[in-house]
N, C-alpha and C positions, 0 to 999 in steps of 0.2 A: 793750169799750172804750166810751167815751163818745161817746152819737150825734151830730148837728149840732143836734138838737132836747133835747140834757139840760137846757137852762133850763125848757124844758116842764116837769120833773118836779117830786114834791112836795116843799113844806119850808116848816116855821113858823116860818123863820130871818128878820132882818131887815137882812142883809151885803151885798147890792144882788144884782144878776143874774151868775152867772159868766160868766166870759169865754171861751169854747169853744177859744180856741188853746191859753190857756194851760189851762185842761182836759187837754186834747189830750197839752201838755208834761210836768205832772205826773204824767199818768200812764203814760206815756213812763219816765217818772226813777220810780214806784213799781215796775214791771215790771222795769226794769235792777238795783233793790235786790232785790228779791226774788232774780234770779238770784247776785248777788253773796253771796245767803246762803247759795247751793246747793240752789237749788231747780228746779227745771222747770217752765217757765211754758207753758200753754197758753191763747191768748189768743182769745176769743171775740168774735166780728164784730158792732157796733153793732145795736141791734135796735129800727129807730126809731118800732115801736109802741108800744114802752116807754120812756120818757124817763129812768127811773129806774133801768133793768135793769143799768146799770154798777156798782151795789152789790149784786153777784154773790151775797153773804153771805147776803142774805135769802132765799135760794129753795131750800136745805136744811143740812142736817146731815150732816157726814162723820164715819163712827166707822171702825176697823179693817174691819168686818165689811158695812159696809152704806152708803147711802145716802138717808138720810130726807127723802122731797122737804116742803115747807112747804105753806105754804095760808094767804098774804098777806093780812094784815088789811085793808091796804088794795084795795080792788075795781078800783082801776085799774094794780096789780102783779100781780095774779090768772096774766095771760097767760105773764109772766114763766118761769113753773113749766115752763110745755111744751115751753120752748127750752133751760131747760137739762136736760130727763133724756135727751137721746141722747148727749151731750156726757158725761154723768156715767157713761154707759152702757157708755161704755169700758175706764173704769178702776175699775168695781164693778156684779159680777154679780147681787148683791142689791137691789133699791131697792122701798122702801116710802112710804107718800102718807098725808097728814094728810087728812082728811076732816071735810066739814061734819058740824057745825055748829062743827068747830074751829077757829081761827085759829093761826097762827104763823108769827111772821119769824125768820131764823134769828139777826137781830143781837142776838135776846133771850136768845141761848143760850151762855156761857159753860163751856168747855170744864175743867177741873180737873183731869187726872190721868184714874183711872175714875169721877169724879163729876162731875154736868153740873147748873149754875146754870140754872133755865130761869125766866126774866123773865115777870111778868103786867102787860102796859100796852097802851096804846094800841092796840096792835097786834094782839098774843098773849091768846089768852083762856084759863082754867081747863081748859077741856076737851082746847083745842091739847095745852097740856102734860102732859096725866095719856093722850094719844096718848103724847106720845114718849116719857114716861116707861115706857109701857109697852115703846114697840120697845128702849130703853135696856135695861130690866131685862133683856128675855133674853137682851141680851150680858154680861150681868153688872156691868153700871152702874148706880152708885145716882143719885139726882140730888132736890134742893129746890126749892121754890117760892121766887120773891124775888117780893112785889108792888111794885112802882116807879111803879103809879099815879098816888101823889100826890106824886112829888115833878119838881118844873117844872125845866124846862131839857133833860131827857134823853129822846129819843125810843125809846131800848131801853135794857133793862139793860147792856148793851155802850158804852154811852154815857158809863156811872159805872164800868166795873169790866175790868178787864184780869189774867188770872192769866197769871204769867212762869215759873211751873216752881217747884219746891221751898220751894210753900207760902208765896209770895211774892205777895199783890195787889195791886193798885195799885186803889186807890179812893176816890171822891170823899166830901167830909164829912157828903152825906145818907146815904152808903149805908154808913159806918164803923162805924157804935155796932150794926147789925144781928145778931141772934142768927145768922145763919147761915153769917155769915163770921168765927163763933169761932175760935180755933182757926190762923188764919193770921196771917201777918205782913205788918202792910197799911199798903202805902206811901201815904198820903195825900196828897192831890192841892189845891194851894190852892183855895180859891173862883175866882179871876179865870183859873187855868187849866186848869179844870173839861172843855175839851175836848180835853186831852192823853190825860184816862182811859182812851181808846179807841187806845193802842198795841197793839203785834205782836211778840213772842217768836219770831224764826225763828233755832234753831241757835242759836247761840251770840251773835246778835248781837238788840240791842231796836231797830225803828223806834217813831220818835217824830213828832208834828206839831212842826215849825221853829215855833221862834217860844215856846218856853214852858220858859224859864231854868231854874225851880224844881224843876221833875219830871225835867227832864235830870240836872240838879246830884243830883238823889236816886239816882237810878239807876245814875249813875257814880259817887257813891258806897259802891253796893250792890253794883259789880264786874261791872255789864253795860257790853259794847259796846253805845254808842248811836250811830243810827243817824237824821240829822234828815232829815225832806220836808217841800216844802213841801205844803200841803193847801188852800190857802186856797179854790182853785172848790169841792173837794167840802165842807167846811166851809159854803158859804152853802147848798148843799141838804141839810143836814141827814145827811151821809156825815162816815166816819170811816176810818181806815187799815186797820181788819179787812174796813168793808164792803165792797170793791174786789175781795175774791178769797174762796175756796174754797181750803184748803190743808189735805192731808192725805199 
């Protein structure tokens, strides 16, 4: 959950300072949607070395068989990693660790079926992903490279790209015309509400960020339950609806 100190953390956003009650409230109301999906939330205790550690997301990878812990681009997430592998240790006997000189955040990592989108930015470097790529292959998962280096506004490829199940994306207009996401059926996301990209497929039902008419209107077109929150505090540091949890 979000500590007293989450304004400390990073973001190149410029939406003022969140407001830590309402922090507090939203993610309150993202914990009760989750369980309303049918899920089992296990909710971890502020951890206020890290101002940022409430975007859970970044600090591994869940597949069937394993546990991929990361190795945060950013140096002041670093610590991040060691609070959650006894927590992860529970519910997966196997866990494996990115290692220098690799980077990776897990918001870079795009889930598909058995193939895994792995983001090259800011964050995530070359060598991060050709690590997971490798612990991926020996479960039998294939997985591509997407570089999202150059395109502005999006801190991880999770930022532009959301898969909903049955070769359904949802994706923003830098990252549409891409050779790698041939092949799928890509719900495209306007420019002005480019931060919608980063919804959640749990079960039967899609969460969405409140607030963004267009992507809603698409989606309940497409014959998903939609499911709105608001986001507005994690939205100014640079958080999305996936980054908040670890679900497997």
């Amino acid at each position: 959950m979000p500590g007293s100190n989450f304004a400390l953390g990073l973001t190149s956003g410029a939406l003022g300072v969140p407001v830590y009650a309402k922090a507090l409230e939203q993610h309150r109301r993202y914990i009760a949607a989750l369980e309303s999906c049918g899920l089992q939330v296990t909710t971890l205790a502020a951890d206020l070395q890290h101002p940022d550690s409430t975007f859970v997301e970044d600090t591994a990878v869940l597949t069937r068989a394993s546990a991929i812990l990361m190795r945060p681009g950013a140096r002041s997430r670093e610590g991040e990693v060691a609070g959650i592998r006894e927590p992860l240790s529970r519910f997966f006997s196997t866990l494996h660790q990115i290692q220098a000189p690799g980077t990776l955040d897990g918001g870079d990592i795009c889930e598909a079926e058995n193939h895994f989108f792995i983001g090259v930015s800011a964050r995530t470097n070359e060598e991060g992903g050709r690590q997971l790529a490798a612990f991926l292959a020996r479960e039998g998962c294939t997985s591509s490279f997407v570089d999202v280096r150059e395109i502005r506004g999006i801190l991880h490829l999770k930022s532009g790209i959301t898969y909903l199940g049955n070769h359904n994306l949802v994706v923003i207009d830098e990252l549409a015309g891409r050779p790698e996401f041939r092949g799928y059926n890509l719900i495209r996301v306007v420019p002005q509400e480019n931060y919608a990209a980063n919804c959640l497929r749990l079960n039967d039902r899609v969460l969405v960020p409140a607030g963004f008419p267009d992507l809603t209107s698409r989606l309940q077109h497409l014959g998903c339950a939609v499911l709105p929150l608001e986001m507005s505090e994690f939205q100014k540091m640079d958080g999305g609806l996936s980054c908040l949890s670890l679900r497997f």
